[in-house]
C-alpha positions in Angstrom: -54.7 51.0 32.4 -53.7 48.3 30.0 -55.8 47.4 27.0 -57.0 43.8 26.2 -53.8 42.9 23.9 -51.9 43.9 26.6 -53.8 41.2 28.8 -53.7 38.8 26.3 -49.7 39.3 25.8 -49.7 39.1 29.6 -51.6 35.7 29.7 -49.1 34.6 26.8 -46.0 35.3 28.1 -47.3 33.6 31.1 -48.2 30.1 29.6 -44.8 30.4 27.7 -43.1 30.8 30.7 -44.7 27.8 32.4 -44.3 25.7 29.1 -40.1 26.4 29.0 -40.0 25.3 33.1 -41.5 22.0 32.0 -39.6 21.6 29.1 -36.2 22.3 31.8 -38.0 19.8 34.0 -38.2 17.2 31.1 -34.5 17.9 30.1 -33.4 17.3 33.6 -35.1 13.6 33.6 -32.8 10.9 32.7 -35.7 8.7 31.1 -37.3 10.1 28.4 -41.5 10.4 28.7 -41.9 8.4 25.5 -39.9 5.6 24.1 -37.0 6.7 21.9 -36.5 5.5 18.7 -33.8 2.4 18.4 -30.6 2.8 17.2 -31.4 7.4 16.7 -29.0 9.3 18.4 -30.2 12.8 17.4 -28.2 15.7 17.8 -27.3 18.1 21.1 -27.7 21.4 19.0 -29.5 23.0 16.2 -28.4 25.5 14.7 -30.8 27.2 11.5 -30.0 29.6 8.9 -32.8 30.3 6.0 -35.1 32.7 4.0 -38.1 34.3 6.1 -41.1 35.3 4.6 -43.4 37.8 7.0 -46.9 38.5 6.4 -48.2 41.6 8.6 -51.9 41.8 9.1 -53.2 44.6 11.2 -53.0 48.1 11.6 -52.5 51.0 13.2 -55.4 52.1 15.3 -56.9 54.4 15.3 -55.6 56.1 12.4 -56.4 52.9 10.3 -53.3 52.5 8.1 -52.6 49.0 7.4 -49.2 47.2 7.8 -48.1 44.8 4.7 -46.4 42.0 3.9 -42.3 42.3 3.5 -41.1 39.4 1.3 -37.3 39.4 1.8 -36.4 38.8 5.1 -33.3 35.9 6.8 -34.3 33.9 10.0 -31.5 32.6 12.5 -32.1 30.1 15.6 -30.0 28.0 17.7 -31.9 25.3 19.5 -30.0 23.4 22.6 -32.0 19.7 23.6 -32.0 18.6 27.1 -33.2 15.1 25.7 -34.3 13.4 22.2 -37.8 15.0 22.4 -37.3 18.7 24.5 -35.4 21.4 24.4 -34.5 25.6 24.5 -34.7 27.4 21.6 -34.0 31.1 20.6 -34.4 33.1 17.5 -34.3 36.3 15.9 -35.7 37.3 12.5 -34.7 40.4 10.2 -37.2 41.3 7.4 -36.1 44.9 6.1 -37.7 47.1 3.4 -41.1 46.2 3.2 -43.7 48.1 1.2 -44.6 50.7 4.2 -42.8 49.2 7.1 -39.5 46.7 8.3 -39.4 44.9 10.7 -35.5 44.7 12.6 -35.3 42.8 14.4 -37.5 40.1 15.9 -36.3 38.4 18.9 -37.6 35.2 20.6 -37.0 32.4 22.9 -38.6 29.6 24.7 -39.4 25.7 24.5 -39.1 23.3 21.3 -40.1 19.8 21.1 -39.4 17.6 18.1 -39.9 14.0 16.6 -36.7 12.4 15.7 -36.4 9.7 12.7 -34.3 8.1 10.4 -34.7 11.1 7.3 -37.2 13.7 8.8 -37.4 15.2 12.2 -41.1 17.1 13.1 -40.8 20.3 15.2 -42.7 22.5 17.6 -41.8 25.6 19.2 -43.6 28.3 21.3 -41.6 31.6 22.2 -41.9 34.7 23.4 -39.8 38.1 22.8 -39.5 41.4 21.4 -39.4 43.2 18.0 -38.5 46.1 16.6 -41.1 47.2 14.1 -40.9 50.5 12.1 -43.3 52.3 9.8 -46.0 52.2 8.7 -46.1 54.9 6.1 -48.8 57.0 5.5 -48.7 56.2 1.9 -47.0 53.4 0.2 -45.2 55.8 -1.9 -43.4 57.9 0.3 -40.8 55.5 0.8 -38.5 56.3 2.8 -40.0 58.7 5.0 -42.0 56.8 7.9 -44.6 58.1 9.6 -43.5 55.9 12.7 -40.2 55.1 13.5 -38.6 51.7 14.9 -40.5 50.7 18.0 -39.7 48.2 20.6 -42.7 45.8 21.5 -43.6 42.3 22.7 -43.9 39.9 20.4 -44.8 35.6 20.9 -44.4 33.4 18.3 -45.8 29.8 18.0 -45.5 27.4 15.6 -43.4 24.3 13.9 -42.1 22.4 10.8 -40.0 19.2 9.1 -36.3 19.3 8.8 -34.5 16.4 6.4 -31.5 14.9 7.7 -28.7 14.8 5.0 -26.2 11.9 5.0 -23.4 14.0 4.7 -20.7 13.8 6.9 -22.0 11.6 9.5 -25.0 13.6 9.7 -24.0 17.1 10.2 -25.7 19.2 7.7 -30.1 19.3 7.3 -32.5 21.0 5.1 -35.4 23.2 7.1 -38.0 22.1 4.5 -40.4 24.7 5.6 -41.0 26.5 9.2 -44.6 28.0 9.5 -45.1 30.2 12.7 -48.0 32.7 14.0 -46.5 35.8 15.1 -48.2 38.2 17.3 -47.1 42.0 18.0 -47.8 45.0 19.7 -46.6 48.2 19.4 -46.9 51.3 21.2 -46.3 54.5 19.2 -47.5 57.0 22.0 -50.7 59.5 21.9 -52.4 59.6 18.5 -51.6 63.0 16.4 -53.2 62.9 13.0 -50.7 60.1 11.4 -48.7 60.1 14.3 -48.7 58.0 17.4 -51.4 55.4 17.9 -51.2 51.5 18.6 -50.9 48.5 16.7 -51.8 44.7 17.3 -50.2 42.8 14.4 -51.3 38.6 13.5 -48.8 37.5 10.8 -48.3 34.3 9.6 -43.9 33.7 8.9 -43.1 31.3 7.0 -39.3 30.2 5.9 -36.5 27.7 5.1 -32.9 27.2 5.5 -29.7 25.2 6.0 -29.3 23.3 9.7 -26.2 22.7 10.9 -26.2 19.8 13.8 -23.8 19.6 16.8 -23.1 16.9 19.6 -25.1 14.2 20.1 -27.8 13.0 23.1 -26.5 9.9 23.2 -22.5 10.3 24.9 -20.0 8.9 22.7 -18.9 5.4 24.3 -15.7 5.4 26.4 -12.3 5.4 24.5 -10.3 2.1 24.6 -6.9 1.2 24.0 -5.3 -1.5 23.1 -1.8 -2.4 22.3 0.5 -5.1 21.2 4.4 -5.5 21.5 6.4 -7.1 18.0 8.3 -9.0 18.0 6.7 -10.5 21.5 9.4 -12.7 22.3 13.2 -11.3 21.3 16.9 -11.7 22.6 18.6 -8.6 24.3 19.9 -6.0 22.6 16.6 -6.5 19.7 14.2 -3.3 19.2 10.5 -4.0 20.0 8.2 -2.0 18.6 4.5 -1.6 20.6 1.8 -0.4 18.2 -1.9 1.1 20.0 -5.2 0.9 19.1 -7.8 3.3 20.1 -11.0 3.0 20.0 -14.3 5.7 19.9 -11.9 8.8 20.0 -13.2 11.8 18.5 -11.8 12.4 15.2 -12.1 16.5 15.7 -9.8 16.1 18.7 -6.5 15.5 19.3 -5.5 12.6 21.5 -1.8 12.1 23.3 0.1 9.4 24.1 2.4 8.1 26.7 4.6 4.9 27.4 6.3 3.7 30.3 8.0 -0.1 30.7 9.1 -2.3 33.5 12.1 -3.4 31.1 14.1 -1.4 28.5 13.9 2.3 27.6 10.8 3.4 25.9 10.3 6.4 23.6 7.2 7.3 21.5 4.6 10.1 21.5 2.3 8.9 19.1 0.4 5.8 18.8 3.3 3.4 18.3 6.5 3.4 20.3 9.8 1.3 20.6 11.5 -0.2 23.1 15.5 -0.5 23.7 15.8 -3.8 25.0 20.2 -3.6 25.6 21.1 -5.1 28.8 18.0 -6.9 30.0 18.1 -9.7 31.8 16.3 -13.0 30.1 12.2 -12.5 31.6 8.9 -10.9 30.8 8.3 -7.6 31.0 5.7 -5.0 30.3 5.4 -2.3 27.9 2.0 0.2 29.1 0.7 2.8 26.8 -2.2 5.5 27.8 -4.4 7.9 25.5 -6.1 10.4 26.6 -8.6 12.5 24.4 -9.4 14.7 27.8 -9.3 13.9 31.2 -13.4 13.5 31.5 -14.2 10.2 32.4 -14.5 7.7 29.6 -11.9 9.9 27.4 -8.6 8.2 28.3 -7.4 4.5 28.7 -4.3 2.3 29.1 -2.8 -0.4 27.7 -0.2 -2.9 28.7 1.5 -5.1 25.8 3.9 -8.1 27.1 7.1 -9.1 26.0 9.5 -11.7 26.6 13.4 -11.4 27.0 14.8 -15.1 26.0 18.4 -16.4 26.9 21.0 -16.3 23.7 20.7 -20.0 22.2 24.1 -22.2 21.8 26.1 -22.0 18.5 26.1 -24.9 16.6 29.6 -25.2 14.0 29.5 -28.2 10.8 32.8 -28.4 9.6 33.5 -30.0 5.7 36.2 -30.8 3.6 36.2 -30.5 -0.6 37.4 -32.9 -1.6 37.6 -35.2 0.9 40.6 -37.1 -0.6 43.4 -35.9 -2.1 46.9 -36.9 -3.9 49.9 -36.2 -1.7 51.0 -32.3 -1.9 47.3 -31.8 -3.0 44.9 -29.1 -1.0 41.5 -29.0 0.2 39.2 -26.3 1.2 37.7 -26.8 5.0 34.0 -24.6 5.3 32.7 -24.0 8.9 28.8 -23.2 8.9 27.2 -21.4 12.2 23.7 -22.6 12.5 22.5 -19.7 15.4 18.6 -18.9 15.6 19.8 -15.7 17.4 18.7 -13.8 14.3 20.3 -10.9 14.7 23.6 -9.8 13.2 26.5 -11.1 15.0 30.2 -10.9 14.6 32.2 -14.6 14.2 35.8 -15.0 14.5 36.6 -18.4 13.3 40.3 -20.1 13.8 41.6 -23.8 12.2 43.9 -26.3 13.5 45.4 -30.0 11.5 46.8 -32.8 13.1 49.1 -32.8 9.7 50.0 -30.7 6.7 48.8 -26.4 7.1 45.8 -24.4 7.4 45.8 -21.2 6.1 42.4 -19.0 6.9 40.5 -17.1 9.2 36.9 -16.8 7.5 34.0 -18.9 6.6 36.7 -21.3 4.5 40.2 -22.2 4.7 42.8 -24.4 2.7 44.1 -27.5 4.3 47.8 -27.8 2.5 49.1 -31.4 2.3 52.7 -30.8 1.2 55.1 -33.3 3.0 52.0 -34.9 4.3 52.3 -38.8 4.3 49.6 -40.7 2.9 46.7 -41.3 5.6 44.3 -39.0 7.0 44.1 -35.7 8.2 42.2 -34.1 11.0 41.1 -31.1 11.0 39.5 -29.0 13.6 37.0 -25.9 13.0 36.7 -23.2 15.8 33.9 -20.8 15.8 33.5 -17.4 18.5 31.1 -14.3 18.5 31.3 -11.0 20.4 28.6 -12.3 22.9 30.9 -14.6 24.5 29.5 -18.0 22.3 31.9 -20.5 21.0 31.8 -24.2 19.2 33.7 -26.4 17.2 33.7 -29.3 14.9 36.3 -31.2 13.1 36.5 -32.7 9.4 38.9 -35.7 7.7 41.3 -35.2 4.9 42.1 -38.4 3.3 45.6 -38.4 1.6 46.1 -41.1 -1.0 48.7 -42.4 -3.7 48.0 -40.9 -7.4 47.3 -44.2 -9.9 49.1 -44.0 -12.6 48.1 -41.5 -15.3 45.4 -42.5 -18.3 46.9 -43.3 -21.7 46.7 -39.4 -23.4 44.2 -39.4 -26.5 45.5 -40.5 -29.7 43.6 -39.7 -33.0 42.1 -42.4 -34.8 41.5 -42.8 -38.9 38.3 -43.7 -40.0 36.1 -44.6 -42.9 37.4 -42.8 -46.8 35.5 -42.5 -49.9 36.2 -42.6 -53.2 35.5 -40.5 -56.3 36.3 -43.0 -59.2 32.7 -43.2 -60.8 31.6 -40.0 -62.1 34.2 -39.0 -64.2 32.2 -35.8 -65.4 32.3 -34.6 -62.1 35.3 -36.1 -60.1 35.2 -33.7 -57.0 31.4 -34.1 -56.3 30.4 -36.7 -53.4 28.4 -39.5 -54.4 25.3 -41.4 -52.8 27.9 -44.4 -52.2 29.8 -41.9 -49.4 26.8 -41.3 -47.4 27.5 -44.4 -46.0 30.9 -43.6 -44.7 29.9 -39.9 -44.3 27.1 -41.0 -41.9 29.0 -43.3 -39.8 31.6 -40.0 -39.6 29.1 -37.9 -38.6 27.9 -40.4 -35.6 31.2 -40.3 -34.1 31.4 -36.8 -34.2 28.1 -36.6 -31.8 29.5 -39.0 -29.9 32.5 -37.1 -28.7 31.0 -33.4 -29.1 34.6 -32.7 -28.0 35.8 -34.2 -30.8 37.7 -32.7 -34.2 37.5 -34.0 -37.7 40.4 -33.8 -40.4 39.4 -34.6 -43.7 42.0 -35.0 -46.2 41.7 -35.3 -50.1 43.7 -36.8 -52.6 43.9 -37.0 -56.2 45.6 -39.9 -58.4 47.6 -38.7 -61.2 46.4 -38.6 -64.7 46.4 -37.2 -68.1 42.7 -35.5 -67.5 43.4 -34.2 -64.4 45.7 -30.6 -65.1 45.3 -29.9 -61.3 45.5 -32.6 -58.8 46.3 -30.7 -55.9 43.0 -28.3 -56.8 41.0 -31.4 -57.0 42.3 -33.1 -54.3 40.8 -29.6 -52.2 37.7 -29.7 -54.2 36.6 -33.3 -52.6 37.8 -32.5 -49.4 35.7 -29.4 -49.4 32.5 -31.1 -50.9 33.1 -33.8 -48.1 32.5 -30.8 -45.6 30.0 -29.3 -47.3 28.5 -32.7 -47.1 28.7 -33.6 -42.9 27.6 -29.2 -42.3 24.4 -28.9 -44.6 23.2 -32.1 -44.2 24.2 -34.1 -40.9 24.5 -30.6 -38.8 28.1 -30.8 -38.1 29.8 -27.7 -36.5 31.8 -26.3 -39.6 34.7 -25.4 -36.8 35.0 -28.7 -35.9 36.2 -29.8 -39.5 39.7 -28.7 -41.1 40.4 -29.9 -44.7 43.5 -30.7 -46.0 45.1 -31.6 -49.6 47.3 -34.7 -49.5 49.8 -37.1 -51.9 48.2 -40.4 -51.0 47.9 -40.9 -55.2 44.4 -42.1 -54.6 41.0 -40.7 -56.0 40.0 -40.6 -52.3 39.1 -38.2 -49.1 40.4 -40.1 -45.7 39.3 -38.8 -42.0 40.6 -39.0 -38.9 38.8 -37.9 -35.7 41.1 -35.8 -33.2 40.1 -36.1 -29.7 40.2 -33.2 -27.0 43.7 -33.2 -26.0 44.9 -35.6 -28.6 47.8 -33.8 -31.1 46.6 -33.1 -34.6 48.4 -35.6 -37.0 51.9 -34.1 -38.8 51.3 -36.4 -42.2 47.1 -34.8 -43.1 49.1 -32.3 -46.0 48.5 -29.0 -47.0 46.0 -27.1 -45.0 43.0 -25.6 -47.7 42.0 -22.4 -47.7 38.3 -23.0 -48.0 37.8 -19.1 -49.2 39.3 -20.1 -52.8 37.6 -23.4 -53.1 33.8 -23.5 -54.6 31.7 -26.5 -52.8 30.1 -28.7 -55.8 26.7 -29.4 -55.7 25.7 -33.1 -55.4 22.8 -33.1 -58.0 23.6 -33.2 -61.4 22.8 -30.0 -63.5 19.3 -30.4 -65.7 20.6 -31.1 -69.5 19.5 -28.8 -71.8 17.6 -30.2 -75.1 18.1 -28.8 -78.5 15.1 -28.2 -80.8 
């Protein structure tokens, strides 16, 4: 004869039963029963680890000892949806050394029905299941004897909570904020004998809180695409193409292949990008097709097919110069041939050179037209242009041969403007205010021929005051310098200075062209080293007291 619990757990396991068809019933429907929230796709599988926290109330009867509360305990529950809102869930419980009892383990199952949002998802679960409860003592102190050992019995749990969705990796992880169930169980420990034997109906409250782990998704990923694209598109024979896929929704935890094939060419890839060996096709359009496949479910592969375009080889095109264009008679000239080809790829050229007159010598880019015993008149030549793909072209240039004219007068040097150093007879070498005159119109022509060379040559008339003419005669020439490089800017290696016998208190120039011979009469070259330039300001007198 069973006793009321035992109807009651009857009538329980009963409803739960009937609750976990519907919920199958509900998960079979393709349509949800209430509207699902827009743009949620909550997840396939729930998966809970946490902290438990059991809370026995009841005792054993008849003997009267109370079972307690046992606060460490760790929870565990996977939890599989048929939809948004319904689903299976089971779950087992440990809660070890409690003050006169354990309880190891509880084990449940049955239907769970939750609220999906955006951050929070609200839960509801009714199970039923077993548990393996030991103890209780006698007395809380005579740990760890038990007057009861571990004992099988039903158990039904009912209850729900709040989990918070964490952002982390596309939604992957949650938080169990808090799971509050009523547990009911009944044990059976046989005949009562004095502490021994007896039953037990226990009402506990469990509360706990944990990590969830999410897996899959309601909502079926959308079907993979592919596409792909061939570059260059359009290319000559013999040019590489290279065809680069796209794909599109594959699962990232998964590991796609890929495969080519082409109407044209040899292809070769196994990843995402492949190329194509496009040597001996005819000019046309051909086809380059690609395929992905994640797994051959449906939605989870896809082609692609990428164009490309063989064109015919374009015509050469050859220009064909002469530098110079005219020339003196025995004179040369240097013929350049220039491919224009929009093939664009590397190509060998053999080039070849032909003349109505006179030589060519040359089998590159350039050659030399030789005119030697070539009468004056013109010259044609011819340029001749072929590759390796069978491509040829030519062009042809003029050579004009004419008479030399007769040869320019060479340069001669020319004298120009002298000074003189007759007034300050205190200081005979230095150069006066009166030279910048001359010195200035000197210094003009040497910027006028920046090719140009100066010789500057002084001289020094005899006379009783003078003990060294020749010295003096140096002196002016130097100042003169000294004069055209600090203050006209003159290139002091464009001015040589010289010591002459013109018996003069003077220093003459003469400007020496490029090319033009230095003059044999300028005298005695200086040697500047021993010669100190002069300043042209007087020195301050000194006043005696």
């Amino acid at each position: 004869m069973f006793s009321q619990p035992f109807r009651k757990l009857g009538r329980s396991l009963l409803a739960a039963s009937a609750v976990s068809l519907g919920a199958a019933s509900l998960g079979a429907q393709t349509t949800p029963a209430a509207p699902a929230p827009q743009g949620l796709n909550p997840s396939r599988v729930d998966v809970f680890l946490g902290y438990s926290y059991w809370s026995g109330h009841g005792s054993l009867k008849p003997q009267g000892i109370s079972y307690s509360s046992i606060d460490k305990g760790a929870i565990g529950s996977a939890a599989y949806y048929f939809n948004k809102y319904a689903g299976v869930e089971v779950s087992t419980a440990w809660h070890p050394s409690g003050k006169n009892d354990a309880l190891l383990p509880l084990v449940t199952a049955g239907p769970i029905f939750r609220l999906p949002t955006e951050s929070v998802t609200f839960f509801g679960h009714a199970m039923a299941g077993a548990a393996r409860l030991g103890g209780p003592n006698s007395d809380v102190n005579a740990s760890p004897f038990y007057a009861h050992g571990y004992q099988w019995g039903p158990a039904l749990v009912a209850g729900g909570g709040m989990d918070y969705n964490l952002p982390w990796h596309n939604g992957a992880f949650g938080i169990r904020l808090f799971q509050a169930d009523y547990t009911y169980i009944h044990e059976d420990y046989g005949p009562a004998n004095g502490n021994f034997g007896g039953r037990a109906n226990i009402s506990s409250a469990q509360l706990s809180s944990g990590i969830l782990l999410h897996f899959g998704h309601i909502v079926p990923p959308p079907p993979v695409t592919y596409s792909c694209v061939a570059s260059p598109s359009s290319v000559y024979a013999g040019d590489p193409i290279t065809v680069t896929g796209t794909a599109a929704n594959v699962n990232p935890k998964k590991t796609a292949t890929y495969a080519w094939t082409s109407d044209g060419g040899k292809i070769s890839g196994t990843s995402n990008t492949a190329t194509v060996d496009t040597t001996g096709l005819n000019p046309g359009s051909y086809n380059a097709k690609g395929t992905v496949t994640e797994s051959m479910k449906a939605g989870r592969f896809a082609e692609c097919a990428a164009p490309f375009t063989i064109n015919p080889l374009p015509a050469l095109a050859l220009t064909c110069s002469a530098s110079p264009s005219s020339v003196q008679p025995g004179g040369s000239s240097t013929i350049t041939s220039v491919v224009s080809d929009s093939y664009g790829k590397p190509v060998n050229y053999t080039y070849s050179y032909s003349s109505t007159t006179g030589s060519v010598s040359g089998s590159g880019t350039t050659a030399t037209l030789s005119t030697t015993g070539a009468a004056p008149g013109t010259i044609t030549v011819t340029c001749n242009v072929s590759d390796d793909k069978g491509r040829n072209a030519s062009a042809t240039t003029t050579v004009s041969v004419i008479a030399p004219p007769p040869p320019p007068p060479a340069p001669q040097a020319s004298a120009l403007c002298s000074i003189t150093f007759d007034k300050d007879t205190r200081r005979p070498g230095r150069v006066d205010n009166e030279a910048k005159a001359c010195l200035d119109d000197i210094a003009l022509n040497l910027q006028r021929d920046s090719s140009a060379k100066l010789a500057l040559t002084g001289n020094a008339a005899p006379s009783k005051k003078v003990k060294n003419a020749d010295k003096l005669a140096a002196e002016r020439a130097v100042n003169t310098k000294a004069y055209l490089v600090g203050e006209k800017g003159v290139d002091a290696s464009r001015i040589s200075v010289y010591t002459g016998t013109a018996g003069a208190n003077t220093v003459t120039s003469e400007l020496i062209p490029a090319g033009a011979s230095t003059p044999s009469d300028l005298g005695t070259s200086v040697d500047e080293s021993t010669v100190k330039v002069q300043p042209r300001t007087a020195p301050a007198r000194k006043h005696k007291k």
